[in-house]
N, C-alpha and C positions, 0 to 999 in steps of 0.2 A: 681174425674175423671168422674163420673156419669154424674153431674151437667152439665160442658163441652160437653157430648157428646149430652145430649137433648138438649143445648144451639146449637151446632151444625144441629141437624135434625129441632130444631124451625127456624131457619138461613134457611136450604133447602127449610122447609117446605112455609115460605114467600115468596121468591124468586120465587119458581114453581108457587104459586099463581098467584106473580104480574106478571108475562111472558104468562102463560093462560089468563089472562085477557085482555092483548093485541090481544091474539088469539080469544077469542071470541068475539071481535069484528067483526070479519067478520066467524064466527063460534059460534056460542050459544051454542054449544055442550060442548066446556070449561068451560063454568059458573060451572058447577058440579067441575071442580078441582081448580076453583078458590075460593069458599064456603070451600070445602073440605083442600083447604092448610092453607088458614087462620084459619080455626077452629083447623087447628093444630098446627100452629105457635102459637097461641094465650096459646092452651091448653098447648104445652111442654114450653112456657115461664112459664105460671104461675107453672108448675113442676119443673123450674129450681128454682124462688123463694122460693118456699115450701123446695127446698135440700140446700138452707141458702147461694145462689150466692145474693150480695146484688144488690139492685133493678139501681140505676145507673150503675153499670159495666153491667148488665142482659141488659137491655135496649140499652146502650149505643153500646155495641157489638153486641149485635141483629141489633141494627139500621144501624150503619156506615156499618157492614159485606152486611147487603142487600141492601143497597144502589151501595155501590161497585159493588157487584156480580151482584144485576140489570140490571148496566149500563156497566159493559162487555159482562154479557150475549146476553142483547136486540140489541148490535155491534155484534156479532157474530150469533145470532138468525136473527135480523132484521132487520138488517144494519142501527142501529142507528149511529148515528155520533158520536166521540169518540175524542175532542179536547185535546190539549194540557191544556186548562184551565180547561177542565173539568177532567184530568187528575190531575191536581193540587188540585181540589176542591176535590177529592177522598183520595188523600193524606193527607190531612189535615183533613179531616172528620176520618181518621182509626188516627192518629197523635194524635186529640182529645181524642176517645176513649181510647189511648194506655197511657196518661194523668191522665185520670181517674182511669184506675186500676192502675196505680202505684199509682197513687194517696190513693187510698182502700186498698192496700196493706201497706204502709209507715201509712196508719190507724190504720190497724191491728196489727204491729208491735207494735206500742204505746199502744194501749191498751192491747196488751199480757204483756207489759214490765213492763204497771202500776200496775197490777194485782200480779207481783212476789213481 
């Protein structure tokens, strides 16, 4: 449950970056939480690999999760536009992910099963 929850704040931690980085464009004052979320996206990913989440599902879910939350956020932060395709291209990016760990899972199985 660990793993998931720093997989989680790494998730936040990107997300806040890439949205202050939009803001400091016209505010330099954000640079500071835009350094400061990446250096922590980055640091609680690689804590998520170190507690043995394997690195495609880590990634994978990191990536699709902030792309999503990105691209609701920056429509509700800063009236990005918000289409129907690109509604589609969000689904299918979490669809992908959700692929993969089943995919890592239906892994796992197998090799817990070869082993008895």
């Amino acid at each position: 449950m660990r793993k998931w929850l720093m997989l989680a704040a790494a998730i936040a931690c990107e997300v806040t970056a890439t949205l202050a980085l939009r803001a400091a464009l016209d505010q330099p004052a954000w640079y500071a939480l835009v350094a400061a979320g990446y250096a922590g996206a980055f640091a609680l990913l690689g804590a998520v690999l170190r507690a043995g989440l394997g690195l495609g599902v880590a990634y994978g879910i990191w990536g699709a999760s902030g792309v999503a939350l990105t691209a609701l956020l920056a429509t509700a932060i800063y009236g990005d536009p918000l289409t129907g395709t690109m509604g589609l291209g969000i689904a299918l990016v979490i669809g992908g992910v959700l692929c993969v760990e089943l995919g890592a899972q239906a892994a796992h199985r197998r090799e817990a099963g070869a082993r008895r």
